[in-house]
PDB file with one MODEL, atoms N, CA, C and O in Angstrom:
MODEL        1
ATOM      1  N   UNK A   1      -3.338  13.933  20.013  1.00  0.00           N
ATOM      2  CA  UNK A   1      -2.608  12.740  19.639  1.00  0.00           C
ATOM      3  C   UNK A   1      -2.419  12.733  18.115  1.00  0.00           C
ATOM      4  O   UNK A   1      -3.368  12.778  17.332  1.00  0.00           O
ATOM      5  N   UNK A   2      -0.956  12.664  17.698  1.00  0.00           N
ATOM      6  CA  UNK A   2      -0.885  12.350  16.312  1.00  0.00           C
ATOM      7  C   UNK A   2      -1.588  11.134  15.502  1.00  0.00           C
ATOM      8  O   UNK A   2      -1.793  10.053  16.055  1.00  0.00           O
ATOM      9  N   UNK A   3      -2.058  11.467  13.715  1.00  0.00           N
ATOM     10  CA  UNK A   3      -2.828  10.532  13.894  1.00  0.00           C
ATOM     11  C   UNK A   3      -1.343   9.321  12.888  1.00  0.00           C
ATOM     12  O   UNK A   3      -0.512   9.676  12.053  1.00  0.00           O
ATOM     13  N   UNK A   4      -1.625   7.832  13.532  1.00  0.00           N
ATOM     14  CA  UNK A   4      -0.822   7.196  12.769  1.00  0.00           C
ATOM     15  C   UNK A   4      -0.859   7.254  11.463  1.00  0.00           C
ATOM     16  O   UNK A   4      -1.878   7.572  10.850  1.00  0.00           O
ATOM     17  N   UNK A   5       0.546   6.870  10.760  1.00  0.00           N
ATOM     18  CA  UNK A   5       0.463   6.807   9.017  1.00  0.00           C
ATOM     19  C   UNK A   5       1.272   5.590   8.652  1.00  0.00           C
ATOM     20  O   UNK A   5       2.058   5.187   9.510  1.00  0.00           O
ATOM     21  N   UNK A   6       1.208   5.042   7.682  1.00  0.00           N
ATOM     22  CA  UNK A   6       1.810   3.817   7.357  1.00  0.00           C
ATOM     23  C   UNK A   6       2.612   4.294   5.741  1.00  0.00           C
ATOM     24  O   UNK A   6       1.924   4.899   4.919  1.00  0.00           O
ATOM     25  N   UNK A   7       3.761   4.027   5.493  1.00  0.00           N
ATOM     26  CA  UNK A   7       4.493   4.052   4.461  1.00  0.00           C
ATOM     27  C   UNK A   7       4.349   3.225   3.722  1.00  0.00           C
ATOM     28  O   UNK A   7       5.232   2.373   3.821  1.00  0.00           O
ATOM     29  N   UNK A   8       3.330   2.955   2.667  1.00  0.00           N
ATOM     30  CA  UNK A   8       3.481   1.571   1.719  1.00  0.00           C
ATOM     31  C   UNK A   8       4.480   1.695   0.355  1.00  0.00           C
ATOM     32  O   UNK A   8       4.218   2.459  -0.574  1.00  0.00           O
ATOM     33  N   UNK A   9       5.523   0.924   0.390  1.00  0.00           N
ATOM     34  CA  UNK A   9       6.137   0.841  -0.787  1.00  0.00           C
ATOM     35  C   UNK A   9       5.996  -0.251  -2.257  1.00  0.00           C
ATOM     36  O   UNK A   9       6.685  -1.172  -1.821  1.00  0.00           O
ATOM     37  N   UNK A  10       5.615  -0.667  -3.496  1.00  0.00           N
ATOM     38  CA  UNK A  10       5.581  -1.609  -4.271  1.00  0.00           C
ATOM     39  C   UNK A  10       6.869  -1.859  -4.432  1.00  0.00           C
ATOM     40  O   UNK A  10       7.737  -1.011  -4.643  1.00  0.00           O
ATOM     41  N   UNK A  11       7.052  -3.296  -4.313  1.00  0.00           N
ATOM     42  CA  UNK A  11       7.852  -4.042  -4.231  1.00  0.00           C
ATOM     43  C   UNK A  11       8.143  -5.593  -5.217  1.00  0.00           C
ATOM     44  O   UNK A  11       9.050  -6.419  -5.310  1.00  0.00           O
ATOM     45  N   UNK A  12       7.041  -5.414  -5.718  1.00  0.00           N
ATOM     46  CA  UNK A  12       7.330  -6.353  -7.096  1.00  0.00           C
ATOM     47  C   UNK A  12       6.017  -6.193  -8.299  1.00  0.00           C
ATOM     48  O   UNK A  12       5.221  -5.267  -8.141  1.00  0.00           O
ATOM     49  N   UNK A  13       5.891  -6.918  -9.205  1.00  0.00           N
ATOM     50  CA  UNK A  13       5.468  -6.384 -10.328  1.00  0.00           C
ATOM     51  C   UNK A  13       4.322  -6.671 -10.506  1.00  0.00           C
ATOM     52  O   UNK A  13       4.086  -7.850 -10.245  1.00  0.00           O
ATOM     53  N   UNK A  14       3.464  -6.078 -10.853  1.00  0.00           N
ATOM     54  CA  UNK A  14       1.847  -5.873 -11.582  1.00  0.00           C
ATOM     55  C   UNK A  14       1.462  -7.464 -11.904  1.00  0.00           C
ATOM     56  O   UNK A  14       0.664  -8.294 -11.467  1.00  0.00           O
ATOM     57  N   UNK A  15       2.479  -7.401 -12.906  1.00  0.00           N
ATOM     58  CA  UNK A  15       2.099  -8.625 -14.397  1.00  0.00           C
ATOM     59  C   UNK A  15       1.350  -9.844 -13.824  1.00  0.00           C
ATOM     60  O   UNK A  15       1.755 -10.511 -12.873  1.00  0.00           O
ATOM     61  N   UNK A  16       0.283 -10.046 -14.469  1.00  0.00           N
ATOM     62  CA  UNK A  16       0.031 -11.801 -14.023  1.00  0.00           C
ATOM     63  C   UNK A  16      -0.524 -11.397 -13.099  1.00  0.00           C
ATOM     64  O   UNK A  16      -1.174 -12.398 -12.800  1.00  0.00           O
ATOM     65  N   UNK A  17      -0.863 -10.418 -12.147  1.00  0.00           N
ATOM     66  CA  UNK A  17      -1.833 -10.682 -11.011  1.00  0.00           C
ATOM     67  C   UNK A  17      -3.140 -10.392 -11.330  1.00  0.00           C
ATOM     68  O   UNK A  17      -3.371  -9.696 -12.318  1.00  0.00           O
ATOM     69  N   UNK A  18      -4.354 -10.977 -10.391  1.00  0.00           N
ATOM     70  CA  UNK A  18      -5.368 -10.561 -10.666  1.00  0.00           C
ATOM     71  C   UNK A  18      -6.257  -9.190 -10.829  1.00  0.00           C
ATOM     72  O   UNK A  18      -6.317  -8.321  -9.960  1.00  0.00           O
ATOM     73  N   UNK A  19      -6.789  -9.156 -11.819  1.00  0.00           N
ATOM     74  CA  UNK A  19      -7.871  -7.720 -11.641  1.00  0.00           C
ATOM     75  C   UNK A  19      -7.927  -7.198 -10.039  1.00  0.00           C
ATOM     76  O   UNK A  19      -7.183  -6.304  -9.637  1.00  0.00           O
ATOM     77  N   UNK A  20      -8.692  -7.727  -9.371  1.00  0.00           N
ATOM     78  CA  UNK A  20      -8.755  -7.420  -8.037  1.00  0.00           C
ATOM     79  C   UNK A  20      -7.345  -6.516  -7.352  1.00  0.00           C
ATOM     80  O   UNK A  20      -7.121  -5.349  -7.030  1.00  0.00           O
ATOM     81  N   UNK A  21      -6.926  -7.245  -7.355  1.00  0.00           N
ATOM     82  CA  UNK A  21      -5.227  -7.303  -6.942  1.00  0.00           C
ATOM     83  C   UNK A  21      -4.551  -5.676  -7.474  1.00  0.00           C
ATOM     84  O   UNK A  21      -4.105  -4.848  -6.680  1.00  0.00           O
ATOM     85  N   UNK A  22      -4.610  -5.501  -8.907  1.00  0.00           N
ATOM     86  CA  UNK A  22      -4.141  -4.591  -9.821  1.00  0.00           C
ATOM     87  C   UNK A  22      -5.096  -3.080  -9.167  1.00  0.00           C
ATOM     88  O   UNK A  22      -4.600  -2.021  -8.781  1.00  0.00           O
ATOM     89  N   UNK A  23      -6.227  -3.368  -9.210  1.00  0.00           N
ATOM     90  CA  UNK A  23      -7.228  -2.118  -8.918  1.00  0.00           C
ATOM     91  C   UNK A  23      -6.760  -1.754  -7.167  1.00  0.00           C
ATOM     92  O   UNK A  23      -6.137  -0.719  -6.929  1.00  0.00           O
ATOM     93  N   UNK A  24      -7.037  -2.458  -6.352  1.00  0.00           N
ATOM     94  CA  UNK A  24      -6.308  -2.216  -5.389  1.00  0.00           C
ATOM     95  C   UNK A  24      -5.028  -1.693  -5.411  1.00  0.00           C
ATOM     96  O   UNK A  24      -4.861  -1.019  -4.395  1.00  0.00           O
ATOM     97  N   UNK A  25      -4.148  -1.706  -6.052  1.00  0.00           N
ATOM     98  CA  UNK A  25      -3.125  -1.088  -6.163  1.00  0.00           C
ATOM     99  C   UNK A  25      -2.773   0.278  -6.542  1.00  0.00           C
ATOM    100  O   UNK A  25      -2.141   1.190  -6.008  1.00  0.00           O
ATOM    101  N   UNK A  26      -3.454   0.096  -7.742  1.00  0.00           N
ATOM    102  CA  UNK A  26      -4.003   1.580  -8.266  1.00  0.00           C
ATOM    103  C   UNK A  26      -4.739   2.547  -7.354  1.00  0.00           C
ATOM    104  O   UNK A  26      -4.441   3.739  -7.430  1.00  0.00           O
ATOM    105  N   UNK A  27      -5.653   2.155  -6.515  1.00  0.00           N
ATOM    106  CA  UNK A  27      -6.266   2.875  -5.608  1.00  0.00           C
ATOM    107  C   UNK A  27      -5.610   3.482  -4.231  1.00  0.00           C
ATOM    108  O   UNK A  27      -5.890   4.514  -3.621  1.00  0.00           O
ATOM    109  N   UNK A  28      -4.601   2.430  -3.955  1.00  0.00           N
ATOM    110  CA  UNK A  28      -3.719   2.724  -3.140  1.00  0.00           C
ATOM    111  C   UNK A  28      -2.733   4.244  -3.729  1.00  0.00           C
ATOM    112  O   UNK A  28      -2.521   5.225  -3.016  1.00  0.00           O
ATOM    113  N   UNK A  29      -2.320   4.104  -4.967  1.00  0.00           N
ATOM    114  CA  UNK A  29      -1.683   5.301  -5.928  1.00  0.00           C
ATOM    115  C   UNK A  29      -0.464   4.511  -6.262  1.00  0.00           C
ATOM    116  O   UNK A  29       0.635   4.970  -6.574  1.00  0.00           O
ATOM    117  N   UNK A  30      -0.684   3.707  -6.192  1.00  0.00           N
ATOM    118  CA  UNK A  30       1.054   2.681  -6.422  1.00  0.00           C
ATOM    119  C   UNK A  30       0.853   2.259  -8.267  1.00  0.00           C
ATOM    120  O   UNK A  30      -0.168   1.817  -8.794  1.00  0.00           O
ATOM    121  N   UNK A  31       1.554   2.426  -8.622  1.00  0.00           N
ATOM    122  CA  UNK A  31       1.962   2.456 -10.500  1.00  0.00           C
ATOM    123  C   UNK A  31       3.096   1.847 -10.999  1.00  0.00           C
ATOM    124  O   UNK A  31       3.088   1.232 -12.065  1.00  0.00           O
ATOM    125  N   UNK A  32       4.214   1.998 -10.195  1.00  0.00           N
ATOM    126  CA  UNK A  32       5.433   1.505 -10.536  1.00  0.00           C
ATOM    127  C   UNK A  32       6.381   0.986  -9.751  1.00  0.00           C
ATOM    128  O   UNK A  32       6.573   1.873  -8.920  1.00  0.00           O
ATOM    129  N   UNK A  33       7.334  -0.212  -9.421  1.00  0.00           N
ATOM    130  CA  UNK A  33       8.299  -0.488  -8.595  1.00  0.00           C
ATOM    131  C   UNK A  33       9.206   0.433  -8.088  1.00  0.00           C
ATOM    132  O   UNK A  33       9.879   1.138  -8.840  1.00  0.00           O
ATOM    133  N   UNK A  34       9.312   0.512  -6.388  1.00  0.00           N
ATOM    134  CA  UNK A  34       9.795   1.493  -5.663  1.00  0.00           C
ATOM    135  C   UNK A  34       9.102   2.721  -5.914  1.00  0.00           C
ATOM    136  O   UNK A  34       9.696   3.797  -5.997  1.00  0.00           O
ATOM    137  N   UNK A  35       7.648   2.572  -6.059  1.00  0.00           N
ATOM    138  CA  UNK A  35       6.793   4.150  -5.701  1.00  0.00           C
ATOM    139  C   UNK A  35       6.186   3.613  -4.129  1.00  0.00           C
ATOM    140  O   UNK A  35       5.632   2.546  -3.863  1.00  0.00           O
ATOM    141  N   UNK A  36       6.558   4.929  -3.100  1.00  0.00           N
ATOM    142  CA  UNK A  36       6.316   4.916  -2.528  1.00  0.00           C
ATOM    143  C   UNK A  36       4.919   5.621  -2.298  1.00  0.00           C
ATOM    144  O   UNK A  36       4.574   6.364  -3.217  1.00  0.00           O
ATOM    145  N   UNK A  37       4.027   5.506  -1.184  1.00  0.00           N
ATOM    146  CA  UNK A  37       3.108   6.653  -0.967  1.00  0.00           C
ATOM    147  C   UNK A  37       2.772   6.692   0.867  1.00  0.00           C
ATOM    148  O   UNK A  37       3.234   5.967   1.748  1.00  0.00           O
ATOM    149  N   UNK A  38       2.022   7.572   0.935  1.00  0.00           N
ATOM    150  CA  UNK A  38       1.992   7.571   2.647  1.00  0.00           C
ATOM    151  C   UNK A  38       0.555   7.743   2.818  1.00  0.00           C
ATOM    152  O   UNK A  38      -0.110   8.523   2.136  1.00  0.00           O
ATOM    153  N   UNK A  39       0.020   6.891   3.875  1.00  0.00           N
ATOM    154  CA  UNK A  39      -1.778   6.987   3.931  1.00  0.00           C
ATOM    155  C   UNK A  39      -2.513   6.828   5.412  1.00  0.00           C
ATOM    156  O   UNK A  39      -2.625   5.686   5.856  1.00  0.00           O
ATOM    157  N   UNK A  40      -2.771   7.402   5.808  1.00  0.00           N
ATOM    158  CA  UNK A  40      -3.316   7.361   7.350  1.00  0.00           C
ATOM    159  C   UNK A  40      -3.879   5.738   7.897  1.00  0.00           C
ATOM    160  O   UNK A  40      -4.739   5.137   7.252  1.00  0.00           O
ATOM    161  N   UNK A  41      -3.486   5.372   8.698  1.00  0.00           N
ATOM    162  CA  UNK A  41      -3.974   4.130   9.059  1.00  0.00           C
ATOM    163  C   UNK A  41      -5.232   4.132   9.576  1.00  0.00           C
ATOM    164  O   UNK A  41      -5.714   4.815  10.480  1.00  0.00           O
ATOM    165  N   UNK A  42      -5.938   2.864   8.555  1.00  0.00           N
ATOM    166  CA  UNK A  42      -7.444   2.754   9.084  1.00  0.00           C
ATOM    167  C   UNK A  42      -8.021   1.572   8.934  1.00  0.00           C
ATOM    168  O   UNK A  42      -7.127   0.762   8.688  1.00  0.00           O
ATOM    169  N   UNK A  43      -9.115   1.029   8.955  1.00  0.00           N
ATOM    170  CA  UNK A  43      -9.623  -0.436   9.050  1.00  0.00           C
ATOM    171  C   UNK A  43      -9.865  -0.878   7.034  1.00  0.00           C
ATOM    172  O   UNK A  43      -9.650  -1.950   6.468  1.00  0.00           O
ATOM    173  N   UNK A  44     -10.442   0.637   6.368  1.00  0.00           N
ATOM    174  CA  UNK A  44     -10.404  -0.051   4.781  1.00  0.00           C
ATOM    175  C   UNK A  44      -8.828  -0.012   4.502  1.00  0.00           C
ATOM    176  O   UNK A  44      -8.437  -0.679   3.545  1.00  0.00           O
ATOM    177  N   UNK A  45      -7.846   0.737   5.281  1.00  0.00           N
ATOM    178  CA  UNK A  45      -6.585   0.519   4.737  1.00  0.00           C
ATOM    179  C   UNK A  45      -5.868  -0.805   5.219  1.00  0.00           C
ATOM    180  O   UNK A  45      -4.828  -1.258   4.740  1.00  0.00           O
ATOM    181  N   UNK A  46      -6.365  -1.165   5.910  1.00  0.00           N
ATOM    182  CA  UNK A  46      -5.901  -2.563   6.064  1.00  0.00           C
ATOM    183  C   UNK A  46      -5.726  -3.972   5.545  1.00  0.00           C
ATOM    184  O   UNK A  46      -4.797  -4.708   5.212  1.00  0.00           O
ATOM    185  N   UNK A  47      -7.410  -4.020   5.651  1.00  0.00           N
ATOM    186  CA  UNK A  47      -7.946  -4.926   4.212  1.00  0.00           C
ATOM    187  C   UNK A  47      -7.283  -4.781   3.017  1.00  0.00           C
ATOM    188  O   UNK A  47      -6.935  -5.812   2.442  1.00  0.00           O
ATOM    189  N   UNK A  48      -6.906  -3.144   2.264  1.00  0.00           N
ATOM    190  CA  UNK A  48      -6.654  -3.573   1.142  1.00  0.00           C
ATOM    191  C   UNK A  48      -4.893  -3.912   1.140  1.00  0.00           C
ATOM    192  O   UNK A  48      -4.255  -4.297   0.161  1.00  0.00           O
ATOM    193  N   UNK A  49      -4.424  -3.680   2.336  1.00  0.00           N
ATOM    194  CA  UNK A  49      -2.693  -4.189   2.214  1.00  0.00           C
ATOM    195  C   UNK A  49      -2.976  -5.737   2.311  1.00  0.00           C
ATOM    196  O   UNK A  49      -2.050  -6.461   1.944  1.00  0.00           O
ATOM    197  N   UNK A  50      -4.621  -6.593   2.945  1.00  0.00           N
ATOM    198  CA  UNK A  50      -4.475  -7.937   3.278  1.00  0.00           C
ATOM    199  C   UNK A  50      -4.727  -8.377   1.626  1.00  0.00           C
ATOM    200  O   UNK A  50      -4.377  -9.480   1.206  1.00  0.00           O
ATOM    201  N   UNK A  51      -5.148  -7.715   1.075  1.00  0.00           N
ATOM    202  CA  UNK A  51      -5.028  -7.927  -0.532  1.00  0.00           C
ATOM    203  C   UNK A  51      -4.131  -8.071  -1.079  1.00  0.00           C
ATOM    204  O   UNK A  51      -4.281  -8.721  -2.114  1.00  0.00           O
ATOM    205  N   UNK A  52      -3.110  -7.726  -0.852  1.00  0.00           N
ATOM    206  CA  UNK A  52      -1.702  -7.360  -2.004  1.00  0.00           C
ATOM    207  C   UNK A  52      -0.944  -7.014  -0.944  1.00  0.00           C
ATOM    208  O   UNK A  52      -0.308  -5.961  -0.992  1.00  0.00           O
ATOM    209  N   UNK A  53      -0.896  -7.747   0.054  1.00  0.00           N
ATOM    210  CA  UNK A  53       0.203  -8.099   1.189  1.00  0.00           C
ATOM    211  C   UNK A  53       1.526  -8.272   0.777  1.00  0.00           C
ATOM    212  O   UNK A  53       2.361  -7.483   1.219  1.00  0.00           O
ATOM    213  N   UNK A  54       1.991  -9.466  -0.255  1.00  0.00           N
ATOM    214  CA  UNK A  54       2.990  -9.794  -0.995  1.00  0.00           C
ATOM    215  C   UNK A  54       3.782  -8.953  -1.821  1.00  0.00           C
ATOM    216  O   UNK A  54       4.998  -9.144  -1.823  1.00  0.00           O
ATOM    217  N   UNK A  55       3.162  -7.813  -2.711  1.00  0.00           N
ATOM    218  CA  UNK A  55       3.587  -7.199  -3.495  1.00  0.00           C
ATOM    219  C   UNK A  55       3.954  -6.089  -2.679  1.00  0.00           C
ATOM    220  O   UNK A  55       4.833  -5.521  -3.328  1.00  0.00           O
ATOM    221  N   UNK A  56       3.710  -5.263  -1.274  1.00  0.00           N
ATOM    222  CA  UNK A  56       4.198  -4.297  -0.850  1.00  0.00           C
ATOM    223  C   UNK A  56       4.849  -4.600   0.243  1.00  0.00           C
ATOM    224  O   UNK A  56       4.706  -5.673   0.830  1.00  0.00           O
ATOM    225  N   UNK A  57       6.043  -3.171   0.808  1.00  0.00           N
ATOM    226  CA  UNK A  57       6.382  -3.414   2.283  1.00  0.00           C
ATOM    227  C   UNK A  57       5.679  -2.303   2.775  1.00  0.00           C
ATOM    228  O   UNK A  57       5.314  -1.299   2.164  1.00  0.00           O
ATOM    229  N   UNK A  58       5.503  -2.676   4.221  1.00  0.00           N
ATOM    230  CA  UNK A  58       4.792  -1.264   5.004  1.00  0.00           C
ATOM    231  C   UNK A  58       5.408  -0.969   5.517  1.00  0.00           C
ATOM    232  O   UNK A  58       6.179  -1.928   5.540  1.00  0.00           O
ATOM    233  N   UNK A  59       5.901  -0.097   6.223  1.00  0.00           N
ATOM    234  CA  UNK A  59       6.221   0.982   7.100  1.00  0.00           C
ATOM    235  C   UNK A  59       5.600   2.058   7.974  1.00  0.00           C
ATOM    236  O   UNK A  59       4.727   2.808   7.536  1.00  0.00           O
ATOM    237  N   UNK A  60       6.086   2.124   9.276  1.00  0.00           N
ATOM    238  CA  UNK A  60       5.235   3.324  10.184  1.00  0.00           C
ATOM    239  C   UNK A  60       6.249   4.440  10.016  1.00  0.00           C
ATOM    240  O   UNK A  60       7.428   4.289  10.336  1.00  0.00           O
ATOM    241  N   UNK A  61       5.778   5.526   9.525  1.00  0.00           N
ATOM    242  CA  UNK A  61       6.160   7.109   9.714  1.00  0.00           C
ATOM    243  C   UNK A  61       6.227   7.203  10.763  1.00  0.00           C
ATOM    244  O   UNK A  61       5.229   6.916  11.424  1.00  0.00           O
ATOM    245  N   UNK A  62       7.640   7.727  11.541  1.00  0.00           N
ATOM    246  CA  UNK A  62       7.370   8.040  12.348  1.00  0.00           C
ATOM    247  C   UNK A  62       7.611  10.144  12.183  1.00  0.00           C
ATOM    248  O   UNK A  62       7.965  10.780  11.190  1.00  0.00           O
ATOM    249  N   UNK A  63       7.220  10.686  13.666  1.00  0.00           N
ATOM    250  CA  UNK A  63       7.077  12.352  13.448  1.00  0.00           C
ATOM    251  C   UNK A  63       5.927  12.535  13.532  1.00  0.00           C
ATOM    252  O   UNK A  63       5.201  11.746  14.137  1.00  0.00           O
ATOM    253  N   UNK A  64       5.492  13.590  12.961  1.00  0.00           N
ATOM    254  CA  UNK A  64       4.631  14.532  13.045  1.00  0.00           C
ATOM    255  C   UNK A  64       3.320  13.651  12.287  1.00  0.00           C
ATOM    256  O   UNK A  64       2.221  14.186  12.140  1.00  0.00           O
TER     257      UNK A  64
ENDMDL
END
């Protein structure tokens, strides 16, 4: 069975948000508006999209 992946894109801006918020982002690999990245779906990847829900869109890969 393929394993699922989720497409997270940033979608609005850093500025003014909290520490919390910012580091999560960074950890995710997100840096700049319209960077995309791709990350296997899992239970800590979840939590941290319920963090900074607002600032990204998700997406399911689909394929391989």
């Amino acid at each position: 069975m393929p394993e699922r992946k989720r497409k997270i894109t940033l979608i609005r801006s850093l500025i003014g948000r909290s520490p919390k918020q910012v580091r999560t982002l960074q950890a995710l690999g997100l840096r700049k508006i319209r960077q995309s990245v791709v990350h296997p779906q899992s239970e800590s990847l979840r939590g941290m999209l319920a963090t900074v829900g607002p600032f990204v869109k998700v997406e399911e890969v689909k394929g391989s």
